[in-house]
N, C-alpha and C positions, 0 to 999 in steps of 0.2 A: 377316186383316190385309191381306193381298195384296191381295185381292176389294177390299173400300173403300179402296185406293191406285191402283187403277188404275180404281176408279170417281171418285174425285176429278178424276185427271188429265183422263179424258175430261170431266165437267163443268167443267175449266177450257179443252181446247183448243175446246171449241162456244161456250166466252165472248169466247174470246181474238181473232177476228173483229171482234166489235162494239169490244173496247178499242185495237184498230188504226185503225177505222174512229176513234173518238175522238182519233187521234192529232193532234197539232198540232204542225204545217209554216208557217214563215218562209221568205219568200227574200226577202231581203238583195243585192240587185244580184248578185252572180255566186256568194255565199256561199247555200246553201240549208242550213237547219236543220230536223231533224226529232229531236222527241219529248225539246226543250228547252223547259220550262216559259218561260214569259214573266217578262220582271223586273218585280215590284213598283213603282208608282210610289212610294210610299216610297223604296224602297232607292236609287233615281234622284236622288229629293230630297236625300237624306242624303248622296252622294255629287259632289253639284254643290257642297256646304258646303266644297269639298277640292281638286274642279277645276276652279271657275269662279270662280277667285281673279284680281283683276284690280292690276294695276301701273301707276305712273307715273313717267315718265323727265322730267328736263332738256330743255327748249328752248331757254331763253335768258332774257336777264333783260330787265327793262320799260326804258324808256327811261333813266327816273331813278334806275336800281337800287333802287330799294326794292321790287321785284315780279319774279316769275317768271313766265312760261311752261309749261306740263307737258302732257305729253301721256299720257292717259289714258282710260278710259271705263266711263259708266257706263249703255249698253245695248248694243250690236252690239260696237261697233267705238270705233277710239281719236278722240278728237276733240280740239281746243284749250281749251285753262283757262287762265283764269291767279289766281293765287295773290299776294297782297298782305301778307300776314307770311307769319311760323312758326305753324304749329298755324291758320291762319285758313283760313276758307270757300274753297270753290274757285269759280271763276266760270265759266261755260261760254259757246265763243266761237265754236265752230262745230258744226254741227249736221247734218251730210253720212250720207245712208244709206252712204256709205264713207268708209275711214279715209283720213285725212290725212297725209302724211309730208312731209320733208325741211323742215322749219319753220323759218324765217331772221324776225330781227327786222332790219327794214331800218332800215341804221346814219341816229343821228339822226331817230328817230320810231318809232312804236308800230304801225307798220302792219308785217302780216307777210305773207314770200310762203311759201307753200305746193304741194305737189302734190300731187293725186287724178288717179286715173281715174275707170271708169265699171264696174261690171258685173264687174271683173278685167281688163277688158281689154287692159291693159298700154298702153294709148295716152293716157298719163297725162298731164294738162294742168298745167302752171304758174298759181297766181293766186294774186293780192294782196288782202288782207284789211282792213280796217278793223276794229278791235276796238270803235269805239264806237257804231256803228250795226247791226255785223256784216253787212255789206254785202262780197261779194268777189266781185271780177272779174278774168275770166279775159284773163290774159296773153297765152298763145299761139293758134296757129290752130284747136284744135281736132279736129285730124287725126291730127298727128304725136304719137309718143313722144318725152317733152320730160323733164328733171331734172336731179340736180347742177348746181343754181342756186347760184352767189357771187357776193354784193354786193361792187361796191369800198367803199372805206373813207369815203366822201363818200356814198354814199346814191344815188349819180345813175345808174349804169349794173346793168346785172343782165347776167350770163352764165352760161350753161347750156347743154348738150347735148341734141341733137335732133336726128329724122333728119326734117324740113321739108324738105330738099334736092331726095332723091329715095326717103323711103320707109322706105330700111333703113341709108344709110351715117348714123355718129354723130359728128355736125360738133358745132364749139365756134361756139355765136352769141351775139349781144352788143346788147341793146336797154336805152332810156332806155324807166323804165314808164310815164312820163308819155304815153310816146304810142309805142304798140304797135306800130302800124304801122315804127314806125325799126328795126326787129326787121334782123339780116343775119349771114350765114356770117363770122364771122373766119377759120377755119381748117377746111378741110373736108378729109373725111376721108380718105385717098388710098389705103386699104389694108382698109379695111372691118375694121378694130379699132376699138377703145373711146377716144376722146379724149375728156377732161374736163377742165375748167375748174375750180384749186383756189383759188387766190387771186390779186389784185391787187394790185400794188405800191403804194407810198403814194400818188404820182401819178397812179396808173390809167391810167399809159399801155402797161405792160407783164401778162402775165397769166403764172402758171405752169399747167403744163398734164401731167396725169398720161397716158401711151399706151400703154393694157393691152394685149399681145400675148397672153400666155399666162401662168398660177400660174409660169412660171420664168423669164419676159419680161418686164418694165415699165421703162417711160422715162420721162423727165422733160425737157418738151420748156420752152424760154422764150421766147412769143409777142410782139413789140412792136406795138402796137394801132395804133399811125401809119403804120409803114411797113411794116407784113405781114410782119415778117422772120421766121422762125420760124428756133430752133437747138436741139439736141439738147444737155443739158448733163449729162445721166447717161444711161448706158445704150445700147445699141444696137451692144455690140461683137462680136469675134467670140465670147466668152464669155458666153451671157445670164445677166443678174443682173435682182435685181427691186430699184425704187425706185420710192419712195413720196414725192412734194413732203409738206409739213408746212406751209411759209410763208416768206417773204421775211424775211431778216434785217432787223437796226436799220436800216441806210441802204438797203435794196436794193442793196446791192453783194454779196448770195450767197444760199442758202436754207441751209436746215433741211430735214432728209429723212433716209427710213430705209430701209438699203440693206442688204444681203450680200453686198455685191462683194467686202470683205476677208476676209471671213469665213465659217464654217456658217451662223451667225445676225444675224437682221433686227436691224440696230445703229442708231443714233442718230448723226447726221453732219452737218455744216455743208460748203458750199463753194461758194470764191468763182466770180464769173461769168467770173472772165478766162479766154482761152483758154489751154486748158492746166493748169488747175487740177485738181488731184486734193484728193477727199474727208478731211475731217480725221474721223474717227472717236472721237466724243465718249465712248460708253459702252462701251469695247472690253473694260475689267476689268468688264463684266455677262454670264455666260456663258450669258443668255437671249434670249429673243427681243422685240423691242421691237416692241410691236402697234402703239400709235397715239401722238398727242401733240397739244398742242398750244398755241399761243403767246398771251402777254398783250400789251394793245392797243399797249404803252409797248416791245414786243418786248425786250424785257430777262428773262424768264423761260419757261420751258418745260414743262410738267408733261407727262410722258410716263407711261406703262404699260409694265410687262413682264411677261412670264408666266414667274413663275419656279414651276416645276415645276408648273404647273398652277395658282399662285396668280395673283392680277392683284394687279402690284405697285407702288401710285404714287410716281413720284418727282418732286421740284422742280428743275430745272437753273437756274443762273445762267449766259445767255446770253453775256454779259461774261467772267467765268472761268471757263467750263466745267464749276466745280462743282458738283453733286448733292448 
């Protein structure tokens, strides 16, 4: 028994050479594998049925409200649809080896501005779209890092952040797209933070302007477009809190915005422009945090988010009375 046990052994270590020599070795960028079977194309296929599930979000609605915007895709990347009922066909509107973001329907018409880069680059351009010809042309210079495009409420101005200036600071500029060239810094950046451009007053002479310092800094700065005047109307004390603009109340006489100045948690707050004005605190009996929101065109209601306990929680405000 001994004798043919260790004559086995040795006719398995004179084989065991050539099934090393048989081995197979992957390398995987900096991961090297050895004497890990390959995966089945099958099991690849079965398992794309699982992770290459694709979604579509909200853009905005069609001029005449009877149609939507979505953003979704159906080869690489997300591109433009639009959707004309419920349950109806999708129609596809742009067609970019890269995805498309930040999609605005510019107010009073069906044209929309968008932004891409190139390659990942992050030196992502601004452009306006035509949905009927699918024709779109590029807004900015082509150089700079350009986004957080907002329309005022007449359709005629676009403002968005760029660093066109000198490269890297992120100034707030203000062009008519009718002719690009009218392109110019409103408020440039004096501290190499993030200024953005949230909305325009009815008028559109005034802009709100959000100025990311830090996750426990943010300000809310109110720009007036005629006279250059810029003022700080939240934030920037010796206590850093963070606030968030939301939109210009009914007359523009205050905003809407989401702060934690009184509080642990990002609350829901209105206040006026006068000097001196301290924040009225809308949703103070919600012991959560209020992520986003945002206003209807009649500015009379508010639909905000909260995250209570992990849930995303919608709620209706009535601007007027404060009720939810």
């Amino acid at each position: 028994m001994t004798i043919r046990l260790l004559g086995f052994l040795a006719a398995f270590s004179l084989g065991s050479p050539a099934l090393a020599g048989e081995q197979e070795t992957a390398n995987n960028g900096k991961l090297v594998m050895q004497g890990i079977p390959g995966i089945p194309a099958a099991v690849v296929d079965d398992l794309n049925r699982f992770q290459n599930v694709r979604a579509a979000s909200f853009l905005d609605w069609s001029a005449d409200g009877n149609g939507i915007y979505v953003s979704t895709r159906f080869a690489d990347v997300n591109q433009v649809h639009r959707v004309d009922r419920p349950g109806g066909a999708r129609q596809q509107l742009t067609f970019f080896s890269e995805p498309v973001s930040e999609v605005q329907r510019r107010p009073g018409s069906n044209t929309l501005s968008f932004r891409r880069d190139a390659g990942g680059s992050e030196f992502a351009q601004i452009f306006l779209l035509d949905p009927k010809d699918g024709t779109a042309a590029m807004l900015t210079d082509g150089e700079s890092r350009n986004g957080s495009t907002v329309w005022n409420r007449q359709g005629t101005q676009l403002s968005y952040q760029s660093t066109r200036r000198n490269g890297a600071s992120n100034d707030v500029w203000l062009m008519d797209p009718a002719d690009a060239d009218s392109s110019r810094v409103v408020l440039e950046s004096p501290d190499g933070s993030s200024w953005t451009p949230t909305e325009f007053s009815a008028s559109g002479s005034k802009l709100l302007i959000s100025n990311y310092v830090s996750v426990a800094d943010s300000r809310i700065h109110l720009l007036d477009l005629d006279s250059g005047k810029n003022i700080t109307v939240s934030g920037g004390g010796e206590q850093s809190t963070s606030n968030y603009p939301l939109a210009f109340s009914e007359h523009d006489e205050g905003m809407w915005f989401i702060t934690n100045r009184d509080g642990e948690f990002d609350q829901l707050a209105w206040q006026s422009f006068e000097a001196g004005s301290k924040p009225e605190i809308v949703t103070a009996d919600i012991p959560w945090d209020v992520n986003a929101g945002a206003i209807s065109n009649d500015r009379r209601r508010i639909a905000f988010l909260v995250n209570d306990d992990g849930r995303s929680m919608l709620y209706l405000l009535d601007a007027r009375t404060r009720q939810y």
